[in-house]
C-alpha positions as a Markdown table, in Angstrom:
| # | Residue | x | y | z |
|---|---|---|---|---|
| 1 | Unk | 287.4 | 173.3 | 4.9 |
| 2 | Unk | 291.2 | 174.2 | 5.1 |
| 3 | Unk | 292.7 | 170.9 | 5.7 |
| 4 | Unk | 295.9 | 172.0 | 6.1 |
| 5 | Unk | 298.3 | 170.1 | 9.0 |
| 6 | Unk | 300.8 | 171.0 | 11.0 |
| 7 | Unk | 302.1 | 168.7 | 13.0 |
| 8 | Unk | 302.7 | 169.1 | 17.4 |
| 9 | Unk | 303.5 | 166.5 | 20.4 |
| 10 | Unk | 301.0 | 164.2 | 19.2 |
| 11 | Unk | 301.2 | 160.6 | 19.8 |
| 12 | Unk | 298.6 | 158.4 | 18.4 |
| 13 | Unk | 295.8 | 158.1 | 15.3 |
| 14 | Unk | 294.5 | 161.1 | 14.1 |
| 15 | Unk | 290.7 | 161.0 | 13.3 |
| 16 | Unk | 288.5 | 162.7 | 10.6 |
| 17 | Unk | 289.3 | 165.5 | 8.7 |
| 18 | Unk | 292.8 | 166.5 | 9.1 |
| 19 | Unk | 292.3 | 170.1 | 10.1 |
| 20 | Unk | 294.7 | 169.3 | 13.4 |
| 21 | Unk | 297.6 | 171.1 | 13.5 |
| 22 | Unk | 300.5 | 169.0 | 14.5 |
| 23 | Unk | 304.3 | 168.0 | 14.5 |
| 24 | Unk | 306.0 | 165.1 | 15.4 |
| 25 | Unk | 307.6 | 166.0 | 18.7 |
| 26 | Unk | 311.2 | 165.6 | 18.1 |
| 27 | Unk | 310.9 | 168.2 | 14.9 |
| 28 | Unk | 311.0 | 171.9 | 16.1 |
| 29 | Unk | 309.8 | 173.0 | 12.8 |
| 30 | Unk | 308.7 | 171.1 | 9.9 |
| 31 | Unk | 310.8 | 170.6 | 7.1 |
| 32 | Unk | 308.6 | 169.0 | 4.5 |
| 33 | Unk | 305.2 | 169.9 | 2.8 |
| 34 | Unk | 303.2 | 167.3 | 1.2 |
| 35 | Unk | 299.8 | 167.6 | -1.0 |
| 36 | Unk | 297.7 | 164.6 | -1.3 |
| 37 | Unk | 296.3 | 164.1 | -4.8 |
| 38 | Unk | 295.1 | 161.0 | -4.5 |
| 39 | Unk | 295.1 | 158.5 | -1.7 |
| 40 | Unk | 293.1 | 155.0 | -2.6 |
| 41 | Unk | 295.0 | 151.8 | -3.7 |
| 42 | Unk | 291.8 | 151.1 | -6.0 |
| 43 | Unk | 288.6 | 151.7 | -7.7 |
| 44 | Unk | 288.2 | 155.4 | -7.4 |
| 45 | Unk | 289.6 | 156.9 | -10.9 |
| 46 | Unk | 290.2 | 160.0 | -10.0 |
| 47 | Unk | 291.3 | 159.7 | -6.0 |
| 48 | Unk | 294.8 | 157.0 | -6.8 |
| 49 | Unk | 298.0 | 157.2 | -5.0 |
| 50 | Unk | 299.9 | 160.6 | -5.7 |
| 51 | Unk | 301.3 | 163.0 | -2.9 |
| 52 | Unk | 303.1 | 165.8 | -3.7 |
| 53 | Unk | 306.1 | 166.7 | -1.5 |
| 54 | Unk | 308.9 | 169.5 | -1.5 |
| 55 | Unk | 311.3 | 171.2 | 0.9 |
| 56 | Unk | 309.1 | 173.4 | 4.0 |
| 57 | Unk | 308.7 | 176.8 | 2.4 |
| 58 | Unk | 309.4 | 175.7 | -1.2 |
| 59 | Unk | 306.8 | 175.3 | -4.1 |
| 60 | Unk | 308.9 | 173.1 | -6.0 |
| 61 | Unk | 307.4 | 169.8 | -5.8 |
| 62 | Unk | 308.1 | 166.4 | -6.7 |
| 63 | Unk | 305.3 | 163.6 | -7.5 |
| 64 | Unk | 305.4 | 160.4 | -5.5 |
| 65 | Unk | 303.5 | 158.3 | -7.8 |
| 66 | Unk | 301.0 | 159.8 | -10.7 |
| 67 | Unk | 297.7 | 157.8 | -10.5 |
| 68 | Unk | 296.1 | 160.8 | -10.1 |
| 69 | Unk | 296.9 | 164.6 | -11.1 |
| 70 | Unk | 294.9 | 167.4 | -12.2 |
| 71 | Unk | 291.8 | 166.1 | -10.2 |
| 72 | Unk | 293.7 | 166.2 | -6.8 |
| 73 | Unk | 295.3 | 169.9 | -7.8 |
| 74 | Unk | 291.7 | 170.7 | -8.3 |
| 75 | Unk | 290.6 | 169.0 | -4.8 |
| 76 | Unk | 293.7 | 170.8 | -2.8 |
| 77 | Unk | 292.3 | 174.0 | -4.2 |
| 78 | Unk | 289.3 | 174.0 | -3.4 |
| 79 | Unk | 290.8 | 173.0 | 0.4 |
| 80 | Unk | 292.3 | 176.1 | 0.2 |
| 81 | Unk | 296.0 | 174.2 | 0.4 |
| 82 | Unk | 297.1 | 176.3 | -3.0 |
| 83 | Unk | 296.7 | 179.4 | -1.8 |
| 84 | Unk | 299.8 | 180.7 | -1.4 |
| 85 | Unk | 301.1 | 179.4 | -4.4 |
| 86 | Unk | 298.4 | 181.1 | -6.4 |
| 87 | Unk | 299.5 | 184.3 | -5.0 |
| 88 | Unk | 302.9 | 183.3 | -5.9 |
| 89 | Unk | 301.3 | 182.7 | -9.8 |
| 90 | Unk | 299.8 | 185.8 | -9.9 |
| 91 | Unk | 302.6 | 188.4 | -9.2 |
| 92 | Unk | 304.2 | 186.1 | -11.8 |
| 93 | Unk | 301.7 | 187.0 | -14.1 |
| 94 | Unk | 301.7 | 190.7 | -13.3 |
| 95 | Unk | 305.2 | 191.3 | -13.8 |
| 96 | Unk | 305.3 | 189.1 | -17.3 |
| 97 | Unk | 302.9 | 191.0 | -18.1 |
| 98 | Unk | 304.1 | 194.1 | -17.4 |
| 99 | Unk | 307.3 | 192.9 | -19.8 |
| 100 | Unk | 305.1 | 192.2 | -22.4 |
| 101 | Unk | 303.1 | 195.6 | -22.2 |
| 102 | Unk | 306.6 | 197.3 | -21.8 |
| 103 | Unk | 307.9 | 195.9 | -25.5 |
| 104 | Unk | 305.3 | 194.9 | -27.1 |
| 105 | Unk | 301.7 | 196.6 | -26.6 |
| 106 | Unk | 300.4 | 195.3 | -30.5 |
| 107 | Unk | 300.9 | 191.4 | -28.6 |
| 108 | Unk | 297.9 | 190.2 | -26.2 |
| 109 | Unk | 298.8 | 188.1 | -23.6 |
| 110 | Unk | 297.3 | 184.4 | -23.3 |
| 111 | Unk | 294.4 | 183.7 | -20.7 |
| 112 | Unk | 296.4 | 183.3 | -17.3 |
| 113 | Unk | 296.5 | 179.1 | -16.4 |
| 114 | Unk | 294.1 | 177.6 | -13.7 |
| 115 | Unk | 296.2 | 177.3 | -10.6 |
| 116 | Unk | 295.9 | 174.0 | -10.8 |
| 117 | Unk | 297.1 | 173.8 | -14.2 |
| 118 | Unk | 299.6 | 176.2 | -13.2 |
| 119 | Unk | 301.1 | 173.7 | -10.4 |
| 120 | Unk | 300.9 | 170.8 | -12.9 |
| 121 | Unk | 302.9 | 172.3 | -15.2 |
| 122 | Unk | 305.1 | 174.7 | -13.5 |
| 123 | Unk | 305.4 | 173.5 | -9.7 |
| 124 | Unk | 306.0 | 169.5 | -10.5 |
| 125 | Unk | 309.5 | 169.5 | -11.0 |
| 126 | Unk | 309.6 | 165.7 | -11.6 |
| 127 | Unk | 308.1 | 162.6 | -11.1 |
| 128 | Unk | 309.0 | 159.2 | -8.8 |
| 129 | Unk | 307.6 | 156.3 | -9.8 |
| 130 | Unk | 307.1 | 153.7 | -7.8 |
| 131 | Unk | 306.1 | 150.7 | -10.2 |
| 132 | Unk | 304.1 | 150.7 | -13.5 |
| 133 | Unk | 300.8 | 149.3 | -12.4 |
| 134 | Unk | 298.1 | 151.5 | -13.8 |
| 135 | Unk | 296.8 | 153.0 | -10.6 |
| 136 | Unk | 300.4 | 154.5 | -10.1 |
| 137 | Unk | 300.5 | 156.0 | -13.8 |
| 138 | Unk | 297.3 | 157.0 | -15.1 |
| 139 | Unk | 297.4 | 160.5 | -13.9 |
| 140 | Unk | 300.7 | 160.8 | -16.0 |
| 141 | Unk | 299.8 | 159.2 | -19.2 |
| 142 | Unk | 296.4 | 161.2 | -19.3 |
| 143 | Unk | 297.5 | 164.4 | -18.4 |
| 144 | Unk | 300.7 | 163.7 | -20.6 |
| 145 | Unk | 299.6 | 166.8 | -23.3 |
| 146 | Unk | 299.0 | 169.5 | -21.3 |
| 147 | Unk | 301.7 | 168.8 | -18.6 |
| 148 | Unk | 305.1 | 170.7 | -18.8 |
| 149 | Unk | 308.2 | 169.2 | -19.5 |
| 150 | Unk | 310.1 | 167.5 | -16.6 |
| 151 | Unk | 312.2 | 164.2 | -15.8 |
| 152 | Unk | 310.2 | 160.8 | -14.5 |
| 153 | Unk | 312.9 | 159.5 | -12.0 |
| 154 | Unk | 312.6 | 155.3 | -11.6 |
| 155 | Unk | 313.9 | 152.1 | -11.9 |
| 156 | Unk | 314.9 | 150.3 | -15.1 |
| 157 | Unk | 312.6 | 148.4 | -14.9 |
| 158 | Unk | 309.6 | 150.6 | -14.4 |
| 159 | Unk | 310.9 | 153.2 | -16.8 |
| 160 | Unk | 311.0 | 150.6 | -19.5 |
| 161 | Unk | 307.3 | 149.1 | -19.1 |
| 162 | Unk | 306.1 | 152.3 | -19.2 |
| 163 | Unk | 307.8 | 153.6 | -22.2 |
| 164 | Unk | 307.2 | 150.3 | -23.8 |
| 165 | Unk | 303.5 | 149.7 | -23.1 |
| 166 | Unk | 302.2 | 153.3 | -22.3 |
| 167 | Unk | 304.3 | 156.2 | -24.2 |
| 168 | Unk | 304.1 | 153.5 | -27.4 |
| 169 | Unk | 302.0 | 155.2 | -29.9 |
| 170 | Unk | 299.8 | 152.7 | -29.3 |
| 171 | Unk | 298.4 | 153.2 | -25.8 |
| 172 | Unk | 299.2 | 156.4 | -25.6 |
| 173 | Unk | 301.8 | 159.2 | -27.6 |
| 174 | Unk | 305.6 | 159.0 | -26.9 |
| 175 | Unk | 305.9 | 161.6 | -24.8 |
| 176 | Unk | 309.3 | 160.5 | -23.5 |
| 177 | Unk | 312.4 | 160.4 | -24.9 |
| 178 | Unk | 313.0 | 157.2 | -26.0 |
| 179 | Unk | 311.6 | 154.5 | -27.4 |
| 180 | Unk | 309.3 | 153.4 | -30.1 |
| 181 | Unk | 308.4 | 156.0 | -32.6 |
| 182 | Unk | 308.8 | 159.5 | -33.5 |
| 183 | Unk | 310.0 | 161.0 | -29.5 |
| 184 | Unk | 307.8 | 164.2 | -28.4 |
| 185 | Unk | 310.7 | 164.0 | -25.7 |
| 186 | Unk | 308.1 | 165.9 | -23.1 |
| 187 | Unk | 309.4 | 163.8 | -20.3 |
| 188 | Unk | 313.5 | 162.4 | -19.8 |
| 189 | Unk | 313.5 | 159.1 | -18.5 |
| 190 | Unk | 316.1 | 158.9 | -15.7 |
| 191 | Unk | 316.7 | 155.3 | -14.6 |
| 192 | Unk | 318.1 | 155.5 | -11.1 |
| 193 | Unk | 320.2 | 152.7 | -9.1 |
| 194 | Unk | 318.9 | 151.0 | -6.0 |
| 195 | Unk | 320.8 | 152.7 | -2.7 |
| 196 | Unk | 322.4 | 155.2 | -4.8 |
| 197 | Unk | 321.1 | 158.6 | -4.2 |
| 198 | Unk | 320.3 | 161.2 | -6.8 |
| 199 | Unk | 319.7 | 165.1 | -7.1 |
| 200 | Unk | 316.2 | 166.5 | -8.4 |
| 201 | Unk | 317.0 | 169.3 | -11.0 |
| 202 | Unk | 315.1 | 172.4 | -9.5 |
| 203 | Unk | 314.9 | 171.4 | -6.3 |
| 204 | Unk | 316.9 | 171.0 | -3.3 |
| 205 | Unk | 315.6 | 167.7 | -3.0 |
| 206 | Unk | 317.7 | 164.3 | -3.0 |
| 207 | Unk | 316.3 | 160.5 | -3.6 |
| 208 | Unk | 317.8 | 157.1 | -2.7 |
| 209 | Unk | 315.5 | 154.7 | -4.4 |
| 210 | Unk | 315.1 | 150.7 | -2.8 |
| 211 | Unk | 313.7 | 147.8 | -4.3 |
| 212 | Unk | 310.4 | 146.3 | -2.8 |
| 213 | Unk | 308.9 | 143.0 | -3.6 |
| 214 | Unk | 305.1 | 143.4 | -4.9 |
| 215 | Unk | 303.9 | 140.2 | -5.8 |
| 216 | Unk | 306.0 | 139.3 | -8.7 |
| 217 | Unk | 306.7 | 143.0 | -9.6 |
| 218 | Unk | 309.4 | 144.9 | -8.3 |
| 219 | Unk | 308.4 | 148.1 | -6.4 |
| 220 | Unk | 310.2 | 150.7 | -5.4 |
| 221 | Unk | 310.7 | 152.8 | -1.7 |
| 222 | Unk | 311.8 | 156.3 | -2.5 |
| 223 | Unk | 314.0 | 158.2 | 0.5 |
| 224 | Unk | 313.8 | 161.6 | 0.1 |
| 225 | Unk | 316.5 | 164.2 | 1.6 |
| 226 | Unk | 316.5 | 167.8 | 2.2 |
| 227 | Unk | 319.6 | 169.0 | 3.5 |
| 228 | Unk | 320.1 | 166.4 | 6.9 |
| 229 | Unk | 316.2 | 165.7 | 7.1 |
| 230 | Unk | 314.3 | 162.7 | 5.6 |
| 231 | Unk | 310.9 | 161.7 | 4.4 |
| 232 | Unk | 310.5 | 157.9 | 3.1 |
| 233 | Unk | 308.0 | 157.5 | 0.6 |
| 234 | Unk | 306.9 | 153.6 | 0.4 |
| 235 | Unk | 304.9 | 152.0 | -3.1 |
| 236 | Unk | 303.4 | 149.0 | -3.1 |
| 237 | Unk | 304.9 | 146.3 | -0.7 |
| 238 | Unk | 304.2 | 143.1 | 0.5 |
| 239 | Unk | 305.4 | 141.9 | 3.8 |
| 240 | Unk | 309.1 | 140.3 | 3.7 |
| 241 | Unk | 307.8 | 137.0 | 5.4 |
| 242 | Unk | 304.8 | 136.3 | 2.6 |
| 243 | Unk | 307.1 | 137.7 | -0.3 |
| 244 | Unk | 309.6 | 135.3 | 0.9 |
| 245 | Unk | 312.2 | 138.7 | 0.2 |
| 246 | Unk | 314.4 | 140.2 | 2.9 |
| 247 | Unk | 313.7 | 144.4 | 0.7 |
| 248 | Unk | 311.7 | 145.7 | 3.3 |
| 249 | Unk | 314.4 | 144.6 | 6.4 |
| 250 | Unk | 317.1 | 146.1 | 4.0 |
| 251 | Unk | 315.3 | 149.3 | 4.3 |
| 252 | Unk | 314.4 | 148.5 | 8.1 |
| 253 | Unk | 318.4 | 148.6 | 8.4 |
| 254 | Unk | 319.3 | 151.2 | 6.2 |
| 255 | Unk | 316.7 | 153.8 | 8.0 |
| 256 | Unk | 317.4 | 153.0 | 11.5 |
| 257 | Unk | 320.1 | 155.5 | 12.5 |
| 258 | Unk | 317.9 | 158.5 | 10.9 |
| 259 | Unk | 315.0 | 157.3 | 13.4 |
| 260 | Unk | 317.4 | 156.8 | 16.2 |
| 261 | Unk | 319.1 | 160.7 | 15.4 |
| 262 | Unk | 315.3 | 161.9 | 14.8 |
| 263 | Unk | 316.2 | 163.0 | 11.2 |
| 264 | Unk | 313.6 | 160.8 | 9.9 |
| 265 | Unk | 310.5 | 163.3 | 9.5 |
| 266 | Unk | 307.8 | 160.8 | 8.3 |
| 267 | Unk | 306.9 | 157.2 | 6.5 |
| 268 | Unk | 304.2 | 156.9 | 3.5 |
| 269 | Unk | 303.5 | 153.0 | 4.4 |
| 270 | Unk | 300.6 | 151.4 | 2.7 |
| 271 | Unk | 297.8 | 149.1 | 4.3 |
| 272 | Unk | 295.7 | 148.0 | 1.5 |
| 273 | Unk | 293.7 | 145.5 | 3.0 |
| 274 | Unk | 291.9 | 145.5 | 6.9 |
| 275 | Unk | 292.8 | 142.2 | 8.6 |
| 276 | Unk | 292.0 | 139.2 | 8.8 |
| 277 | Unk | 293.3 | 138.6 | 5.5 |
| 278 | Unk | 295.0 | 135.2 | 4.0 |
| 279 | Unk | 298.3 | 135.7 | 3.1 |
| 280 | Unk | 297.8 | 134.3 | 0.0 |
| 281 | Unk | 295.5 | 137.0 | -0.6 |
| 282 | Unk | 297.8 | 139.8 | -0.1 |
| 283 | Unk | 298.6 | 140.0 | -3.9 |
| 284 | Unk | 302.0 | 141.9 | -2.3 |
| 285 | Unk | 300.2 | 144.6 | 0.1 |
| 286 | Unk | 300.7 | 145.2 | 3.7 |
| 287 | Unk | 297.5 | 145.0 | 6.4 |
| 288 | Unk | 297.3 | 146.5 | 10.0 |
| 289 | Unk | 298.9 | 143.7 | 11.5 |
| 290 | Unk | 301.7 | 143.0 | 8.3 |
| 291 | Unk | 302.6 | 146.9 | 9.0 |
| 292 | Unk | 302.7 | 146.4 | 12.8 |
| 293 | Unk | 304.8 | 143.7 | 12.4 |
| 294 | Unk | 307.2 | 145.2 | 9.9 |
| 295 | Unk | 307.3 | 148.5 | 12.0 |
| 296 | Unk | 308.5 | 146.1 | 15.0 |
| 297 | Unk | 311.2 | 145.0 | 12.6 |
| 298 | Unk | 311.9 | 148.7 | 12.2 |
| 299 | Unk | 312.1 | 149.3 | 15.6 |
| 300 | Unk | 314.7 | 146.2 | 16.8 |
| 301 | Unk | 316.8 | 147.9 | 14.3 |
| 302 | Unk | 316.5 | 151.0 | 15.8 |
| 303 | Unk | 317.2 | 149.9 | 19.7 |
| 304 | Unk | 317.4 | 146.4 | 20.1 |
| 305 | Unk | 317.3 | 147.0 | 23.8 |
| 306 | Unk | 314.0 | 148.8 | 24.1 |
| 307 | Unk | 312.3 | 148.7 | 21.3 |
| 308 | Unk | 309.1 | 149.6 | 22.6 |
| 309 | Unk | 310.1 | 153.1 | 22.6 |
| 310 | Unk | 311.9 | 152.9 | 19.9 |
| 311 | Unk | 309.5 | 154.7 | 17.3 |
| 312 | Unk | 307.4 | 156.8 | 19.8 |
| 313 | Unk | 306.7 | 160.0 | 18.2 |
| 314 | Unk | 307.5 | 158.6 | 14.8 |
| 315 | Unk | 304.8 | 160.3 | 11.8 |
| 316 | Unk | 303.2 | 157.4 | 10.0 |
| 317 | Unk | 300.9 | 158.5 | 6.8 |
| 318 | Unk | 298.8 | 155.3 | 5.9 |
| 319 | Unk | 298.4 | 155.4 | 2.4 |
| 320 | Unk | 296.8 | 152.8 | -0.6 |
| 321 | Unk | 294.0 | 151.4 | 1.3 |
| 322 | Unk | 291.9 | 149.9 | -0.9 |
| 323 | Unk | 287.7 | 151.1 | -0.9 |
| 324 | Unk | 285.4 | 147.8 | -1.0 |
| 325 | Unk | 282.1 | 147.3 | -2.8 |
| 326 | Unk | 280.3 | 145.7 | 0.0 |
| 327 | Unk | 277.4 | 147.7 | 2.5 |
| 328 | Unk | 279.3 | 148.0 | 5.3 |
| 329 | Unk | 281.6 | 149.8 | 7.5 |
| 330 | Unk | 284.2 | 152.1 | 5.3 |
| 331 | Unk | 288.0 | 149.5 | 5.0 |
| 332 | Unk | 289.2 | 153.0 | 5.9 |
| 333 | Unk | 287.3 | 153.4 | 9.5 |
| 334 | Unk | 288.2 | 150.0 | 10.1 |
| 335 | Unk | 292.4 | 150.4 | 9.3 |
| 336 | Unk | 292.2 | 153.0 | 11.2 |
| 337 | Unk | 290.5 | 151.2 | 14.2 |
| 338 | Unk | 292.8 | 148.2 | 13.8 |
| 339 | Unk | 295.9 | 150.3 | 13.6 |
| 340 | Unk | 295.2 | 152.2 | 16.5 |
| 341 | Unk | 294.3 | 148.8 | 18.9 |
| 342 | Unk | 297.7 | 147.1 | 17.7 |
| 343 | Unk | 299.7 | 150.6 | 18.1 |
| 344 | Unk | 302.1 | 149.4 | 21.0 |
| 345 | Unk | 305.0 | 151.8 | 19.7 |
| 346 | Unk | 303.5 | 155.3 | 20.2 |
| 347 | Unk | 303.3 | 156.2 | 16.4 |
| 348 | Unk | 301.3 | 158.9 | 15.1 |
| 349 | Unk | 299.2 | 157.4 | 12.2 |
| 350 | Unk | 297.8 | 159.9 | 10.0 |
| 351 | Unk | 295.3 | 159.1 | 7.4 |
| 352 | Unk | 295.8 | 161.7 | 4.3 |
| 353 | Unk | 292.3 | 162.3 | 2.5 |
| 354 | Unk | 292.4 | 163.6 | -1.1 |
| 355 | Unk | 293.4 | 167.2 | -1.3 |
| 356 | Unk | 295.1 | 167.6 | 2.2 |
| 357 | Unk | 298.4 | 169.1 | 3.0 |
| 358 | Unk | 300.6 | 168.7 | 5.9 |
| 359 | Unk | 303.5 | 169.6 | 7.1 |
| 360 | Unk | 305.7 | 167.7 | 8.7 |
């Protein structure tokens, strides 16, 4: 199946397989493109949290987190989402070719790259990390030696874990450029300030990055710009009230006039866990009723006076939920039930599956 989106005037959850075509319904056209590599907050090694997203019409991507790579590429082609873009390869292809044949006959060319390879290497233009837990990296680190080179955009204090306890030559080479050992200077750390927006080399993309509070571990919100349009890309959060932080209102605030002048074109918000859950046991991750409440906050910011409408029509993709062990009915049937009994704000909850691609 194709499961390509685009997304039109709907208000609500969207169900199943995401082969709806639909648009939030103050966006006349869309003006982002995201791929889903991977989608769960846990257990499944080759399905964790990685979307790619780049400018509507573009092929130059950037990586919201990296838990998983080449496995999604390989899921989003067989979806039939890389089409284009293999199209786009080949006439590449043809006309080095043709270069080569044209100086060079005696020379053979190499076997032309997998498309998904192809993307990895060539379409990626950087990477956003969110935080260094594993499930946000592993796709990096093991796809580290056949991945082209690019910049890895985050905080201090993720950039240092990971070039400390992953690109070490001890877990892993030292693919970046610094740090311990002999530097193979693949990737260029760039260490980016909190609320101080940045360029992305070979794109016409823009980040502003926030801090987050994750249970001890500080996370990070990426806001992504293209031109006067928005996406906001959320990592791993706990709710302000049982992190005992105020990150999440500061981003509430921060946000609120793009939602009110409809420049805001989606939200990646996780919801790990279904409820009821403990807040004790939240081990910083948000549930359907944590994200409900926060997207309240969201909307007093927005229009204290009627904040019921505040959000209507706003895109929500639900990301991280965490798959259980136990025999019974799917945590992701169940967020999804939850979320749409507490939706009192007319959001449009989509629920990305591994290999999908919307637009937006």
């Amino acid at each position: 199946m194709n499961t390509r989106i685009k997304v039109l005037i709907v208000v609500g959850i969207l169900w199943g397989a995401l082969s709806i075509f639909f648009i939030p319904s103050y966006a006349e056209e869309p003006k982002f493109t995201m791929i889903a590599l991977g989608v769960s907050g846990g257990l499944e090694e080759g399905n964790l949290p990685s979307y790619l997203l780049a400018q509507a019409g573009s092929h130059d991507f950037i990586a919201l987190d990296a838990g998983t790579l080449l496995t999604g590429l390989q899921q989003a082609k067989i979806a039939g989402n890389l089409d284009d873009i293999r199209t786009e390869s080949s006439a590449v292809l043809q006309q080095a070719d043709a270069k080569e044949n044209a100086t060079d006959v005696s020379v053979s060319a190499a076997p032309p790259l997998q498309i998904e390879s192809y993307v990895m290497q060539q379409h990626i233009k950087a990477y956003l990390i969110s935080h260094p837990h594993l499930d946000h990296i592993a796709g990096l680190i093991i796809n580290s030696p056949d991945d082209g080179a690019k910049p890895i955009f985050g905080l201090p204090s993720t950039l240092d874990t990971l070039r400390d306890h992953a690109f070490n030559w001890k877990l892993w080479s030292n693919f970046g450029n610094d740090g311990e050992g002999f530097q193979l200077k693949k990737y260029e750390y760039v260490r980016v300030t909190p609320d101080q927006e940045v360029a992305i080399a070979g794109t016409p993309l823009n980040v502003t990055p926030f801090e987050l509070c994750h249970s001890g571990v500080t996370s990070t919100a990426f806001l992504v710009r293209t031109q006067d349009d928005y996406a906001l890309y959320f990592g791993d959060t706990g709710p302000d009230d049982a992190e005992k932080c105020e990150k999440l209102q500061h981003v509430w605030q921060t946000i609120a006039p793009l939602v009110r002048e409809k420049k805001l074109r989606g939200i990646f918000l996780e919801s790990s866990y279904p409820d009821p859950r403990d807040a004790k046991q939240l081990f910083g991750h948000l549930t359907p009723a944590w994200m409900m409440k926060e997207l309240r906050r969201l909307a007093e910011a927005v229009d204290p006076q009627q904040p019921a409408t505040a959000l209507k029509g706003l895109f929500v993709m639900v990301t991280h939920i965490k798959p259980s062990l136990q025999a019974d009915t799917p945590r992701r049937d169940v967020i999804k039930k939850q979320l749409e009994e507490a939706n009192d704000l007319g959001i449009t909850f989509a629920f990305p599956e591994q290999g999908d691609r919307i637009e937006f």
